[in-house]
MIZATOR-694146 format. One record per residue (C-alpha): x, y, z; residue in one letter; residue number from 1. Coordinates in nm, 4 decimals, m for minus. Layout:
N
+----------+----------+----------+------+------+
!        u !        v !        w ! resn ! resi !
+----------+----------+----------+------+------+
!        X !        Y !        Z !    a !  NUM !
...
+----------+----------+----------+------+------+
//
This chain:
147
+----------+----------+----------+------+------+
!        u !        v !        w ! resn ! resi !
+----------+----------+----------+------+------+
!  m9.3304 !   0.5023 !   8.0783 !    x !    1 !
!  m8.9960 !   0.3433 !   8.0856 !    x !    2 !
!  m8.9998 !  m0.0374 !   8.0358 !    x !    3 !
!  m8.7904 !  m0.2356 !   8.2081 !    x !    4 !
!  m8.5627 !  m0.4958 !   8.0223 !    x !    5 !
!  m8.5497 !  m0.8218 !   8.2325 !    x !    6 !
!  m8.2406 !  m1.0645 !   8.1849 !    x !    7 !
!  m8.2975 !  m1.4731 !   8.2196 !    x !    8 !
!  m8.0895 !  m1.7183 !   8.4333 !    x !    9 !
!  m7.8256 !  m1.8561 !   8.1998 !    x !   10 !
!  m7.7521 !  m1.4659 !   8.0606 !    x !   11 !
!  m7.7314 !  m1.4027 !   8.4448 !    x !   12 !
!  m7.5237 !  m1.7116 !   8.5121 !    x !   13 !
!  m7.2871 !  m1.6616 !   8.2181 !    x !   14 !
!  m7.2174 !  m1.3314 !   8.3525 !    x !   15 !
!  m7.1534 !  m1.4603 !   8.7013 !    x !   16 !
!  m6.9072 !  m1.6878 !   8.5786 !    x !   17 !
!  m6.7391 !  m1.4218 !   8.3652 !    x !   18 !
!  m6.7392 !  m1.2145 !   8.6551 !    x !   19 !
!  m6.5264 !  m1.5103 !   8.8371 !    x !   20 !
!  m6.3281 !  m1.5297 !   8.5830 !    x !   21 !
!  m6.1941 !  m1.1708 !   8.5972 !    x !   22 !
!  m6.1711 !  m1.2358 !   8.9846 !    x !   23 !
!  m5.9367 !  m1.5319 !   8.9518 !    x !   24 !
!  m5.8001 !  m1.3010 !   8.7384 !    x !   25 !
!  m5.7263 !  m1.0529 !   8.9411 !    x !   26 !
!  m5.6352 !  m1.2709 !   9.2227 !    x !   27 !
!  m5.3665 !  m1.4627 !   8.9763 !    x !   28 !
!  m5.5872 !  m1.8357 !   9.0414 !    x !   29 !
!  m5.5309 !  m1.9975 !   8.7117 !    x !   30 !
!  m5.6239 !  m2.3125 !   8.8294 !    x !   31 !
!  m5.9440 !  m2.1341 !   8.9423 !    x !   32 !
!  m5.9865 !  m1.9755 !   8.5287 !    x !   33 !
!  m5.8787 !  m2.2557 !   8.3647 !    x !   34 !
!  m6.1707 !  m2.4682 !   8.5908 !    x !   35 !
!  m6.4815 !  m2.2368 !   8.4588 !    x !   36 !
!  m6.3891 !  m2.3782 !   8.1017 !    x !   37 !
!  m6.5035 !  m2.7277 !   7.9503 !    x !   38 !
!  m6.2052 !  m2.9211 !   7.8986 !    x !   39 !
!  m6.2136 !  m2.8759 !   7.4891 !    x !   40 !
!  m6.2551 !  m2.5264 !   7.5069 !    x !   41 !
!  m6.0603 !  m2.2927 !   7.3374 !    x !   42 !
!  m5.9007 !  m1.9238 !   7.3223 !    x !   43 !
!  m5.8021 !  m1.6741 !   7.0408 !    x !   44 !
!  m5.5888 !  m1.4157 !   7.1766 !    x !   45 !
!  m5.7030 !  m1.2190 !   6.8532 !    x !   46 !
!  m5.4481 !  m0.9887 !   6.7825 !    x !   47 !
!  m5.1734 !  m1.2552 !   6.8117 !    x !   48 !
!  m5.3380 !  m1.4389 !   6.3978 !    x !   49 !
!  m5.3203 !  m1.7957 !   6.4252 !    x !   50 !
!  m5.0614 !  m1.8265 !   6.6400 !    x !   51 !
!  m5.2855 !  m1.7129 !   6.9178 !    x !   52 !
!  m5.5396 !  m1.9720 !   6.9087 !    x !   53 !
!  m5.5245 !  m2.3279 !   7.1185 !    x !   54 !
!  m5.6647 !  m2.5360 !   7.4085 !    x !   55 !
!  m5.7912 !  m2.3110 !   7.6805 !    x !   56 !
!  m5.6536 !  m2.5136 !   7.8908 !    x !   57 !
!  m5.3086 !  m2.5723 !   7.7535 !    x !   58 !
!  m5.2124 !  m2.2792 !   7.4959 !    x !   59 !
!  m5.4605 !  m2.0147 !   7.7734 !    x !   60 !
!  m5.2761 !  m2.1684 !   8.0624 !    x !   61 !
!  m4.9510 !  m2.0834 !   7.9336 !    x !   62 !
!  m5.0023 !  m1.7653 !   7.8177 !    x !   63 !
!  m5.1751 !  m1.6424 !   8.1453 !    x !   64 !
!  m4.8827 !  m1.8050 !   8.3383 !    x !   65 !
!  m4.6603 !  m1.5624 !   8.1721 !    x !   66 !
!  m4.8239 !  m1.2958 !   8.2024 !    x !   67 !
!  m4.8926 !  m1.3499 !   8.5989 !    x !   68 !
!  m4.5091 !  m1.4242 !   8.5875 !    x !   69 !
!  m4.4050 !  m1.0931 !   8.4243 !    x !   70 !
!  m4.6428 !  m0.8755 !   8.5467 !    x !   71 !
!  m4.6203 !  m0.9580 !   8.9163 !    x !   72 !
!  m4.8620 !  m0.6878 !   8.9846 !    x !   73 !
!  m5.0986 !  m0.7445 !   8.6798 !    x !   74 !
!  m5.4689 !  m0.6547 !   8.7626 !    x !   75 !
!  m5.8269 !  m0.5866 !   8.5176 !    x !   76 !
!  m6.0838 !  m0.3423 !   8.5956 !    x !   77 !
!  m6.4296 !  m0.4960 !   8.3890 !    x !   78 !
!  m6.6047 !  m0.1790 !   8.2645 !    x !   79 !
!  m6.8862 !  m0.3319 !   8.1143 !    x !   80 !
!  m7.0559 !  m0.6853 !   8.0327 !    x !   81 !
!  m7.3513 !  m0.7271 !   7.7804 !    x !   82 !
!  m7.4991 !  m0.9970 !   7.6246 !    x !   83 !
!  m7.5661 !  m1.0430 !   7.2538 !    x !   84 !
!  m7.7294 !  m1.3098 !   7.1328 !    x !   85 !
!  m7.5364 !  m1.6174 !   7.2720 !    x !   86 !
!  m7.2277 !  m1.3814 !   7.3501 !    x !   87 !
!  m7.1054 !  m1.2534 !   7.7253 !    x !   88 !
!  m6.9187 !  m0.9558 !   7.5979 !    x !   89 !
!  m6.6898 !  m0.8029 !   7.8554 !    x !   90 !
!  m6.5108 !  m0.4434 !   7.8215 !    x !   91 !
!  m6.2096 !  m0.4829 !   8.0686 !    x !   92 !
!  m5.8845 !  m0.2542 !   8.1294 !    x !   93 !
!  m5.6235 !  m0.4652 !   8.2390 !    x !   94 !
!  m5.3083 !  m0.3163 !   8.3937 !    x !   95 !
!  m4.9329 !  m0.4117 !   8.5063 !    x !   96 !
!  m4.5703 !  m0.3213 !   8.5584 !    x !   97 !
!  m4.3219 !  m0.5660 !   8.3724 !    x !   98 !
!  m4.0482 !  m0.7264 !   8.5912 !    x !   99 !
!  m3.9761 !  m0.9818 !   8.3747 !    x !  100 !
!  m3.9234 !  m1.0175 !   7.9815 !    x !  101 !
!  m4.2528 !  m1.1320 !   7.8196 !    x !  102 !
!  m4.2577 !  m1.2797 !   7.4601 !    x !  103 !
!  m3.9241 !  m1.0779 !   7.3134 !    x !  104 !
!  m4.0505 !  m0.7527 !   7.5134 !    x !  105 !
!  m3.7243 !  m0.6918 !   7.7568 !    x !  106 !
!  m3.8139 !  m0.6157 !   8.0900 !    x !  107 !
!  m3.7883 !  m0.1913 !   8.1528 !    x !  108 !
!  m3.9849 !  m0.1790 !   8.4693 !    x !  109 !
!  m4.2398 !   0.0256 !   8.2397 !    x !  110 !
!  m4.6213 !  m0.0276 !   8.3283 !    x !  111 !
!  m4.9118 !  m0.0743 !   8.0652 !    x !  112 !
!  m5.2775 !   0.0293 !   8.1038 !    x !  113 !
!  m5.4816 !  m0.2070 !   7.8072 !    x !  114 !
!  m5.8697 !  m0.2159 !   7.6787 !    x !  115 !
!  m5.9566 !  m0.5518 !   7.6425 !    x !  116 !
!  m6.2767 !  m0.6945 !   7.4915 !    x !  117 !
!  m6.3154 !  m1.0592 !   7.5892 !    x !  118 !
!  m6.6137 !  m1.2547 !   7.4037 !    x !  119 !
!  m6.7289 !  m1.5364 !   7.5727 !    x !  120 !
!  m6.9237 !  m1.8066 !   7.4779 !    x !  121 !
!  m7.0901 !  m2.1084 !   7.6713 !    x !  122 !
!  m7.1955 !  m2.4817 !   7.6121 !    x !  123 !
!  m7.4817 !  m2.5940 !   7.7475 !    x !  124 !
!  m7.3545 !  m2.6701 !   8.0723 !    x !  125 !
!  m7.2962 !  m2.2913 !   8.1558 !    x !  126 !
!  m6.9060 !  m2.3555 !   8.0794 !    x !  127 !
!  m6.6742 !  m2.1366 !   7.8967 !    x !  128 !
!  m6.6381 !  m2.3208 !   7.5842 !    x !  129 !
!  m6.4664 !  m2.0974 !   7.3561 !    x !  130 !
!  m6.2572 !  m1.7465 !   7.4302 !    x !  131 !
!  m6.2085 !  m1.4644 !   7.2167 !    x !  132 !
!  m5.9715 !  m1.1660 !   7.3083 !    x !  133 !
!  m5.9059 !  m0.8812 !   7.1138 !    x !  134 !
!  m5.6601 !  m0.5625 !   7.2257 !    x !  135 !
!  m5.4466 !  m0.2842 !   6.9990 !    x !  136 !
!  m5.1182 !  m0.4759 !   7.0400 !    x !  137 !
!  m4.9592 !  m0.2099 !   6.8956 !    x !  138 !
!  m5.0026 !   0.0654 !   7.1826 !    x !  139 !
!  m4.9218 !  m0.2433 !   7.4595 !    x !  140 !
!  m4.5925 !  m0.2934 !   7.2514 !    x !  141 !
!  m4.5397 !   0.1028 !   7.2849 !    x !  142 !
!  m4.5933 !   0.1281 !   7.6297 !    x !  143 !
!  m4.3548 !  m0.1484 !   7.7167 !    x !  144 !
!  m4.0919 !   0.0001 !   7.4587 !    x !  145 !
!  m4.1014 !   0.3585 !   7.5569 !    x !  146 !
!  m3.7672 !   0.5004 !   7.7224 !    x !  147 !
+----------+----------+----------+------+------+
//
């Protein structure tokens, strides 16, 4: 007999709004992104030390904007979410071609295919309140460096 593993509303929830997250995302809305957070949220882009780590809304903003800007074509596939514990923990390849340059990476018209794990965690109002997001910067670097 199999038993079946039941999920509650706020795991459900969370994942909903991680879900639109990704589709703002993909549709290049950062208005839309930056709106599922609580306004003191914050973001580690992980792989970037402390340097990656500010307001969600400010320091996220920013670096999403130049993304969006230098990957005109920039998209995310979400493989997988889970929960653990009070974690959302999303398994996402995110894709682009580079048209402009992007953080000392000169612009070769080269595209990049990334696994991304983005760890999200909620306040009590079902808001992102703090982002974690962790990728091998090294093989991103190599793609956009080949040639």
């Amino acid at each position: 007999m199999e038993t079946i593993k039941t999920e509650n509303l706020t795991d459900l929830t969370r994942k909903g709004t991680c879900i639109e997250f990704f589709s703002a995302y993909q549709e290049m809305d950062l208005e839309r992104m930056i709106n599922l957070a609580a306004p003191e949220a914050t973001v580690w882009f992980k792989p970037l030390g402390e340097d990656g780590k500010g307001l969600f809304r400010e320091f996220g903003k920013t670096v999403w904007s130049l993304l969006m800007d230098s990957f005109p074509d920039l998209d995310n596939t979400v493989d997988t979410i889970t929960t653990e514990g009070d974690e959302i923990i999303c398994k996402v390849s995110i894709f682009g071609t580079q048209k402009k340059d992007f953080l000392g990476l000169p612009a070769k018209g080269l595209r990049f295919e990334s696994d991304h794990i983005f760890i999200f965690h909620f306040d009590e109002a079902d808001r992102i309140q703090h982002l974690r997001i962790n990728w091998d910067h090294d093989s991103f670097v190599n793609q956009l460096s080949s040639k």
